[in-house]
C-alpha positions as CSV (number, residue, x, y, z in Angstrom):
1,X,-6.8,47.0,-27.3
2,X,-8.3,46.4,-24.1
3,X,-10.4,42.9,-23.3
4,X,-13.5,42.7,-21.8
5,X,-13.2,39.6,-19.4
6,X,-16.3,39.5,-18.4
7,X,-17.7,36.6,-20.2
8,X,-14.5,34.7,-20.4
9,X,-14.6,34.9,-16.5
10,X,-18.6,34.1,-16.2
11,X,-18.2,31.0,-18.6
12,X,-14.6,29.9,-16.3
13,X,-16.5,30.2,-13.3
14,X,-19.6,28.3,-14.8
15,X,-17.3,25.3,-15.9
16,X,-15.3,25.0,-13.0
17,X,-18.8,25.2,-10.5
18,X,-20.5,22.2,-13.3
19,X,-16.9,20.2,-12.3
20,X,-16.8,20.9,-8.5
21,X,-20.6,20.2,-8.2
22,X,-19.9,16.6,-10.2
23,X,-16.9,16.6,-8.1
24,X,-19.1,16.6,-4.6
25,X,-22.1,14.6,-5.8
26,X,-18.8,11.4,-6.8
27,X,-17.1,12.3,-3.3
28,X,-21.2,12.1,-1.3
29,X,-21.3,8.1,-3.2
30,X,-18.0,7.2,-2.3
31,X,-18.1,7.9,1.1
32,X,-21.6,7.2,1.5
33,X,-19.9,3.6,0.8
34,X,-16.6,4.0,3.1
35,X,-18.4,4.8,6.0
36,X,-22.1,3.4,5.9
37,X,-22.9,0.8,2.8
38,X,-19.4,-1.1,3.5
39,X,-18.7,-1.5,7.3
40,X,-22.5,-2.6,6.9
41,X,-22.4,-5.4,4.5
42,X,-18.9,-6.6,6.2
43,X,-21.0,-6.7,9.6
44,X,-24.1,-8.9,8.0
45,X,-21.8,-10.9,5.3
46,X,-20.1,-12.4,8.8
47,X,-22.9,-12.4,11.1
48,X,-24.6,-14.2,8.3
49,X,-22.4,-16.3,6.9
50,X,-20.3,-17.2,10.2
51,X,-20.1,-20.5,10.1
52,X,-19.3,-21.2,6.7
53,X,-16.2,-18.3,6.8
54,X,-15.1,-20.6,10.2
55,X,-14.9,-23.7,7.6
56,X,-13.5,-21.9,5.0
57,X,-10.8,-20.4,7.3
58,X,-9.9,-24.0,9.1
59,X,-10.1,-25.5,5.3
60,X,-7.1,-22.9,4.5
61,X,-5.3,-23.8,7.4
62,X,-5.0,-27.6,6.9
63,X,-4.2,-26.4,2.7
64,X,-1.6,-24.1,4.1
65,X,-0.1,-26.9,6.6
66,X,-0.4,-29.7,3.9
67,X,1.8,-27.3,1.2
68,X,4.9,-26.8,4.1
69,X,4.7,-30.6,4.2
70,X,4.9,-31.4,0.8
71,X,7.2,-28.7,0.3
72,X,9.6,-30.3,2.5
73,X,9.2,-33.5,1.1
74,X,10.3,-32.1,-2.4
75,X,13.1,-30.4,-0.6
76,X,14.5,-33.7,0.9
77,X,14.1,-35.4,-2.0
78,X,16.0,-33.5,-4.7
79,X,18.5,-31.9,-2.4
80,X,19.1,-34.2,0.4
81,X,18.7,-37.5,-2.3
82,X,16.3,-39.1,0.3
83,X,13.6,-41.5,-1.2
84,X,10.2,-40.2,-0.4
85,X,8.8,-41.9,2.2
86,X,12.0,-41.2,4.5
87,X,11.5,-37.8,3.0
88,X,7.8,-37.9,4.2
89,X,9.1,-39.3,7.8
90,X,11.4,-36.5,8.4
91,X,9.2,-33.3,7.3
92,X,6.4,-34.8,9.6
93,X,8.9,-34.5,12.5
94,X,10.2,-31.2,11.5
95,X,7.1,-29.8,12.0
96,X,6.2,-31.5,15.1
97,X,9.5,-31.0,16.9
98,X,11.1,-27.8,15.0
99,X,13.4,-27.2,18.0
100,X,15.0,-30.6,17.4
101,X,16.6,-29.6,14.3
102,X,16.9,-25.8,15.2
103,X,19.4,-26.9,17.2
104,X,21.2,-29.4,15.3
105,X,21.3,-26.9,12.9
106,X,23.0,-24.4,15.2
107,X,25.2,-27.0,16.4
108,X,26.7,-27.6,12.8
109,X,27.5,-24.0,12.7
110,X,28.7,-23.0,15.9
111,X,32.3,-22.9,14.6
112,X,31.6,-20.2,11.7
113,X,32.4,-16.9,13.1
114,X,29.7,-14.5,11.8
115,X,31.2,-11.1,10.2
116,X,30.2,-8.3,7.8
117,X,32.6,-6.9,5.3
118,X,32.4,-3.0,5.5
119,X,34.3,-2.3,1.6
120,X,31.4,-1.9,-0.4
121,X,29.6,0.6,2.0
122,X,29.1,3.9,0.7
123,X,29.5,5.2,3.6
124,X,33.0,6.0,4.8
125,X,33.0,6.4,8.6
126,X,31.3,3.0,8.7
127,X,34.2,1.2,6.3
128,X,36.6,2.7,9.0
129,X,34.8,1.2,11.5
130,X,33.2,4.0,13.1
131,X,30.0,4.6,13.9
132,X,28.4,6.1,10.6
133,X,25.8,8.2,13.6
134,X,28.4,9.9,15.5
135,X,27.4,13.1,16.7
136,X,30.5,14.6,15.3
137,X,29.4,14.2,11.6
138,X,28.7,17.3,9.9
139,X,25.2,18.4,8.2
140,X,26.9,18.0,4.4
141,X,28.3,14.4,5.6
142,X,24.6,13.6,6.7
143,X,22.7,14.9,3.7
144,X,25.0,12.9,1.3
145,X,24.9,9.4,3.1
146,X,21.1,10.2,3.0
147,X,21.3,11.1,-1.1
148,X,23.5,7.7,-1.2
149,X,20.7,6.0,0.5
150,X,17.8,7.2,-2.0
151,X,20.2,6.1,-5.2
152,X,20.5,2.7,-3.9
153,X,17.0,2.1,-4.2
154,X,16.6,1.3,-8.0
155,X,13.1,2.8,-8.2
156,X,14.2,6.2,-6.6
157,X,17.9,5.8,-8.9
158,X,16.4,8.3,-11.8
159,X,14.2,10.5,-9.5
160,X,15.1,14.3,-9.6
161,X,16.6,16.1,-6.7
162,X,14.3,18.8,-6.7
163,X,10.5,16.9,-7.2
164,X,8.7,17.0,-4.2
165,X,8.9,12.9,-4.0
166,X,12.5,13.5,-3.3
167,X,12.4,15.9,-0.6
168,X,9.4,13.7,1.1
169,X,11.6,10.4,0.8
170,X,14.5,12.6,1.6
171,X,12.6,13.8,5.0
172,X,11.8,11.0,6.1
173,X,15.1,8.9,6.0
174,X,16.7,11.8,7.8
175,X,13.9,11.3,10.8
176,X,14.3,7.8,10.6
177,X,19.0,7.2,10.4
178,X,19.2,10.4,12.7
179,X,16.2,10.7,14.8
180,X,17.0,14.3,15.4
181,X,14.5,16.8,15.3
182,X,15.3,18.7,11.8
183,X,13.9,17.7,9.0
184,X,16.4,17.4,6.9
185,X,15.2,19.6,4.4
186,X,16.8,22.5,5.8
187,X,20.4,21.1,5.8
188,X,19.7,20.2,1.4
189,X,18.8,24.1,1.8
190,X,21.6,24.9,3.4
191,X,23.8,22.8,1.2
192,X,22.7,23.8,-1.6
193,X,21.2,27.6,-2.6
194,X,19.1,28.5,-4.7
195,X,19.8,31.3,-7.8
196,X,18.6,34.1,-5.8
197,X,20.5,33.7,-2.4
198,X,21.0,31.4,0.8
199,X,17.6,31.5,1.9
200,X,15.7,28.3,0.8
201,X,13.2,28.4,-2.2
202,X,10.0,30.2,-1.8
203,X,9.5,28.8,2.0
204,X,8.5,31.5,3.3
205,X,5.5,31.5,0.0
206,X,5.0,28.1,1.3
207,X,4.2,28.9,4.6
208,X,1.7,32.4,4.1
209,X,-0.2,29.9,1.9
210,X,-0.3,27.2,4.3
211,X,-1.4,29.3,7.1
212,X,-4.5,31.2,5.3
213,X,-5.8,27.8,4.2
214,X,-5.6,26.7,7.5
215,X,-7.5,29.5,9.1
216,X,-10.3,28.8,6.6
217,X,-10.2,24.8,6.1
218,X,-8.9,23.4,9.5
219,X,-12.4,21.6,11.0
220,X,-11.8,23.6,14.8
221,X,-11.6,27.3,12.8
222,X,-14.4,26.5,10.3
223,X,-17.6,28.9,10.1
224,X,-19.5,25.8,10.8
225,X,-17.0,24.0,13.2
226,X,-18.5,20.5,14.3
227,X,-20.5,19.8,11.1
228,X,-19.2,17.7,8.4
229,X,-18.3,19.1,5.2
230,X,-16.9,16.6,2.7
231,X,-15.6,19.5,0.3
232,X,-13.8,21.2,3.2
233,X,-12.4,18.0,3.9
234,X,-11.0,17.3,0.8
235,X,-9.5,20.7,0.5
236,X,-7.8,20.3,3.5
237,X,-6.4,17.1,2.8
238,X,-4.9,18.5,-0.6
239,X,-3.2,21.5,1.5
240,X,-1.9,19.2,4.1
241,X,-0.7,17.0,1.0
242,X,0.7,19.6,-1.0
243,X,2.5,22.0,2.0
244,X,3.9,18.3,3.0
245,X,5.7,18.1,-0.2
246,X,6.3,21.5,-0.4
247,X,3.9,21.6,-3.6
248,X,3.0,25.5,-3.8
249,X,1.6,25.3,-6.9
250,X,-0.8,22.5,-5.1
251,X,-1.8,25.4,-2.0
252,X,-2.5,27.5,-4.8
253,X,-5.2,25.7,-6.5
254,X,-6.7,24.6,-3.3
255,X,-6.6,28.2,-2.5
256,X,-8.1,28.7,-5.9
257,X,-10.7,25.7,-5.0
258,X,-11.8,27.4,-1.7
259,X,-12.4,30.7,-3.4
260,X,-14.3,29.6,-6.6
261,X,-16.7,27.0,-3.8
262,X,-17.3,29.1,-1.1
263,X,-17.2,33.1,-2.3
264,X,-20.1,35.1,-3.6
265,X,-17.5,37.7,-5.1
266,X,-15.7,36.2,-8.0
267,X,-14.1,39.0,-9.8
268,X,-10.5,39.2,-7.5
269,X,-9.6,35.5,-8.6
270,X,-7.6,35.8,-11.6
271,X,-9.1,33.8,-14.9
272,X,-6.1,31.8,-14.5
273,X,-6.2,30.4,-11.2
274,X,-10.5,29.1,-11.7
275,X,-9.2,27.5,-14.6
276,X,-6.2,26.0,-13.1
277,X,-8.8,24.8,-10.6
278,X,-11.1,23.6,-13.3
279,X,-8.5,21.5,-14.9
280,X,-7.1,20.0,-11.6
281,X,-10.5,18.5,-10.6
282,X,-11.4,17.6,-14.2
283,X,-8.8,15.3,-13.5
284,X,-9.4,13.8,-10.0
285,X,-13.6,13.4,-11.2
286,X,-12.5,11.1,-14.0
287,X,-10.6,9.3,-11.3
288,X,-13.1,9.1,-9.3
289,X,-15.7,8.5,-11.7
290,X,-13.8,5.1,-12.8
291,X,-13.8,4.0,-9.3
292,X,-17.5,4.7,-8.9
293,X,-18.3,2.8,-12.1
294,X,-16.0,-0.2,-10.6
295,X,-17.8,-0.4,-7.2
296,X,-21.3,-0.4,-8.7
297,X,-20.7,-3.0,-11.1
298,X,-18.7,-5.3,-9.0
299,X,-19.2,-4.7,-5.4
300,X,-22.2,-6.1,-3.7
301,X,-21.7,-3.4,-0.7
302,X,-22.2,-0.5,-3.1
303,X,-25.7,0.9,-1.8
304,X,-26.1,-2.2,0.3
305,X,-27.9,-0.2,3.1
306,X,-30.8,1.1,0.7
307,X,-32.0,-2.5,-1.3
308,X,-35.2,-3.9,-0.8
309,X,-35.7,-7.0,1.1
310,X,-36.5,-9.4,-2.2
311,X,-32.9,-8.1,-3.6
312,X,-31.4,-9.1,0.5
313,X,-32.8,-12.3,0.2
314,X,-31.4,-12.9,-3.7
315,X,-27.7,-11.7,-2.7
316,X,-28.0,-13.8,0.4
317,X,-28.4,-16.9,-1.9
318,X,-25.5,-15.9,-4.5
319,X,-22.9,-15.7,-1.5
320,X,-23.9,-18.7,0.1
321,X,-23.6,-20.6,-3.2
322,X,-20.1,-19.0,-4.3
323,X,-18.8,-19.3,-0.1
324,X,-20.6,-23.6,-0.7
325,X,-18.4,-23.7,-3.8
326,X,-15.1,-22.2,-2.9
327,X,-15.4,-24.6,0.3
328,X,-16.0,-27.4,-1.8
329,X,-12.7,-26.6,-4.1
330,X,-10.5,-26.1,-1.0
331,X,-12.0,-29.8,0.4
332,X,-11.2,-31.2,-3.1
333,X,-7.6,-29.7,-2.8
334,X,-6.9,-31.5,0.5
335,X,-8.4,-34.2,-0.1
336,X,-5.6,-34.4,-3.0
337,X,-3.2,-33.4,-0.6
338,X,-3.9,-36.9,1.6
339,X,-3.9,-38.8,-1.0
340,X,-0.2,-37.7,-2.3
341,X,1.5,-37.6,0.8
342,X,-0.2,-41.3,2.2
343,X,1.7,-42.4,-1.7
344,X,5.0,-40.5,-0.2
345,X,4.1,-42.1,3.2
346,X,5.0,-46.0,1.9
347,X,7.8,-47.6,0.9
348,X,8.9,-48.4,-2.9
349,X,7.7,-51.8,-2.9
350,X,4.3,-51.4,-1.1
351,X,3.4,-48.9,-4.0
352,X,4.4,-51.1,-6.5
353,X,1.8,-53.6,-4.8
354,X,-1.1,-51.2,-4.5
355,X,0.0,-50.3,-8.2
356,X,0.5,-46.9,-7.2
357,X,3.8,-46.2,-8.3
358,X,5.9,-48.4,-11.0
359,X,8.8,-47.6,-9.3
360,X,10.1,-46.1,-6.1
361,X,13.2,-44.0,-7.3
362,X,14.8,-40.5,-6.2
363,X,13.3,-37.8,-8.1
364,X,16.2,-36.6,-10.3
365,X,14.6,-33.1,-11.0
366,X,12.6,-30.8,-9.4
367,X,9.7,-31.3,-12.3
368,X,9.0,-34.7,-11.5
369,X,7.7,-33.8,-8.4
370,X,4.4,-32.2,-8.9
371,X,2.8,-30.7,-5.9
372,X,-0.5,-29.8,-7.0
């Protein structure tokens, strides 16, 4: 019995428009705040705040130079069994004459012949000694030092040949080992066939989609070429994305995406592909929709452009307190800092006679050194 898709289509097409519509007014916000509300709060919050950024930035510098001193110190002490003020008399000059004991250091090991044991890699021409790029290396020999490469990496170990994360990560090492002008996903086709034949996968699919979603998304071949169209935009990005990884169901739905936004004649587009469509930017918009919540809570940039002058001059007074307060916990900090390395600084029995330490031993442990 036959269906009658006309209201299955209408209520498709009214659902997906709702989500693309949501979709656009999210997308307006957040780059309303990339472009505008940020770079102009970053550009007041330092021309306002200058000075007190300069002496929170010097603060962190002395903190930062303090902690490579101490941690010297600590080094000396437990490894080296140095008591602490030598210890405190040596890291000082280590860092005011590093090239003093850069060379000492190479001096002790000028005798030790440097060398690399070629057994355990998985590459064979390089454990014969040869060099693993030689020209003469076939496209099957290439591909699998490439695949060897990719397992090594315990977070790509599991990964499946055939996902598009492979044949990006795949693509690239073979640019970056053999700098050739291939991209290596056309020896993997060669390599290995697909079901059908010797010609790789649905590439030329890949392509025809590419193509007509270039001649109707690219910003120079554009109806309205010059103006800004952040849904355009976003489209193409997902194209470039998706032919990249050679994602054809991905060209699809921003072919989809382009139809159901921009054309007045619905009733080609198969029900299938609007909802496909519907369902992919369902997703993104509660993405998106987190992020939004996130910035507007949290951020003081979000809209910073559009408040009023009473709400300038009360955000001007919360960052000057938190920036006051932060400084005031980094001078705390070093002012710890002076006081623990002028301790390290004497000798055993001048501590004992300022009754700062009971007694001037070696640290036997890394514990009883507390930094902080």
């Amino acid at each position: 019995m036959p269906v009658n898709e006309g209201p299955i289509r209408r209520a498709a097409i009214r659902k997906c428009r709702y989500i693309l519509d949501r979709f656009d007014e999210v997308m307006e916000d957040l780059n309303r705040y990339d472009s505008i509300d940020r770079p102009a709060y970053v550009a007041w919050y330092h021309g306002t705040f200058g000075s007190q950024l300069s002496e929170l930035q010097e603060l962190l510098e002395q903190i930062s130079y303090r902690e490579s001193v101490l941690a010297e110190i600590r080094r000396l002490c437990i490894w080296e069994r140095l008591p602490e003020h030598e210890a405190y008399r040596i890291a000082l000059d280590m860092h005011e004459h590093p090239e003093r004991y850069r060379q000492e250091y190479d001096a002790r090991h000028d005798d030790e012949e440097w060398s690399y044991d070629f057994s355990n890699d998985p590459d064979e021409e390089a454990a014969a000694g040869e060099d693993p790029w030689d020209d003469e290396l076939s496209a099957d020999q290439k591909a699998e030092y490439i695949i060897r490469l990719i397992r090594s990496q315990p977070w790509l170990y599991d990964i499946d040949e055939e996902s598009p994360e492979f044949l990006h990560v795949f693509n690239e090492l073979w640019r970056l080992v053999f700098g050739d002008g291939s991209s290596g996903a056309e020896q993997r086709d060669d390599r290995k066939p697909n079901d059908d034949g010797d010609q790789p996968q649905e590439t030329g699919r890949l392509k025809q989609l590419y193509r007509a979603l270039a001649k109707q998304l690219h910003p120079d071949l554009r109806e309205n070429a010059g103006k800004p169209d952040s849904s355009l935009d976003e489209l193409w990005f997902r194209a470039q994305q998706a032919y990249r990884d050679g994602d054809i169901e991905g060209l699809e739905v921003a072919r989809a995406g382009v139809e159901v936004r921009h054309a007045r004649d619905l009733s080609a587009l198969p029900v299938a592909d609007i909802l496909t469509v519907h369902r992919e930017y369902k997703l993104e918009l509660q993405a998106l929709r987190r992020r939004h919540r996130a910035l507007a809570k949290h951020d003081p940039a979000w809209k910073f452009t559009t408040i009023a002058a009473i709400e300038l001059e009360e955000l001007h007074a919360v960052v000057s307190d938190t920036l006051s307060a932060e400084a005031a916990d980094r001078r705390a900090r070093r002012d710890q800092m002076d006081a623990m390395l002028k301790t390290y600084s004497q000798p055993p029995h001048q501590r004992r006679s300022a009754g700062k330490s009971p007694r001037g031993r070696v640290p036997e442990s890394e514990d009883q050194l507390t930094l902080f």
